[in-house]
C-alpha positions, -999 to 999 in steps of 0.1 A, spaced: 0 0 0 33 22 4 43 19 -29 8 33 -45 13 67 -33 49 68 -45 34 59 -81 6 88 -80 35 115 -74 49 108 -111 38 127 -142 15 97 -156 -14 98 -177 -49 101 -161 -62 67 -169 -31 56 -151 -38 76 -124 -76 64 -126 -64 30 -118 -39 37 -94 -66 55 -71 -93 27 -78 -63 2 -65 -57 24 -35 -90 26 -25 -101 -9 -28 -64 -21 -6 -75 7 19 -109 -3 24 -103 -41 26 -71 -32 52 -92 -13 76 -116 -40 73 -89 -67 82 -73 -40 108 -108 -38 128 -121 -72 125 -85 -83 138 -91 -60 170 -123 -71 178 -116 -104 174 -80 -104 196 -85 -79 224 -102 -91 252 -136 -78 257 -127 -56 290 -103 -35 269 -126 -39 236 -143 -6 240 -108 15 253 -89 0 223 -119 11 196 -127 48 211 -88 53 207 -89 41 173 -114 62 162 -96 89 180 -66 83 157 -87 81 126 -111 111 130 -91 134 153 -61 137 136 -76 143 104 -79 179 108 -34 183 115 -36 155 84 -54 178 62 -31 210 71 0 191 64 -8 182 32 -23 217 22 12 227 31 28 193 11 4 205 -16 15 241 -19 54 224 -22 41 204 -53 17 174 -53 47 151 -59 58 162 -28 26 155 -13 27 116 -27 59 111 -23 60 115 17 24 101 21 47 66 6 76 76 24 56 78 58 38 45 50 68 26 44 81 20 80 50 4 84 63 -23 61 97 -31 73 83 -39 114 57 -62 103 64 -98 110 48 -129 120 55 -131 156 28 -130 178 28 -98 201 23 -103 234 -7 -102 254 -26 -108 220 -44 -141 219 -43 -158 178 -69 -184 181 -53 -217 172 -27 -211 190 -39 -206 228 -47 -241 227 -30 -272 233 -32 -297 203 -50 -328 215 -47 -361 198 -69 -377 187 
């Protein structure tokens, strides 16, 4: 998902660009899909309502300092405005991995294997 916004900051043709955005939309949707469902599903239910209320902090109350950094992005060029929205999403690649964090449950694995 890094890697899309680094694309849109090139001088490409707007059916490119068309496409590109289409992409980006449909991998954002379907991650904050996985992102929630995984939450729900993993944190246990006396935290449940803590962990969702700050989420939605994160989402919807730092839109507005969002939006006024990339006016000022904007006003530097908009491949300067793609270009760090990539830049800034690509730590995000580099510290996933599959370990299991702790004090997460991942069903499956909680469990003991039985035989049968």
């Amino acid at each position: 998902m890094a890697l899309l916004p680094l694309v849109l900051g090139l001088d490409l043709p707007f059916w490119s660009v068309m496409v590109i955005a289409g992409v980006l939309g449909i991998v954002a949707g379907y991650t904050n899909i996985f992102v929630v469902s995984w939450l729900q599903g993993n944190i246990g239910t006396d935290f449940r309502g803590s962990v969702m209320s700050a989420l939605v902090l994160g989402t919807t109350g730092l839109a507005p300092i969002s939006l006024a950094v990339s006016g000022f992005l904007v006003q530097l060029g908009f491949p300067t405005l793609f270009v760090s929205a990539g830049v800034t999403l690509s730590p995000d690649l580099s510290r996933r991995d599959n370990r299991t964090q702790p004090g997460v449950s991942t069903p499956g694995r909680d469990k003991k294997a039985v035989p049968p």
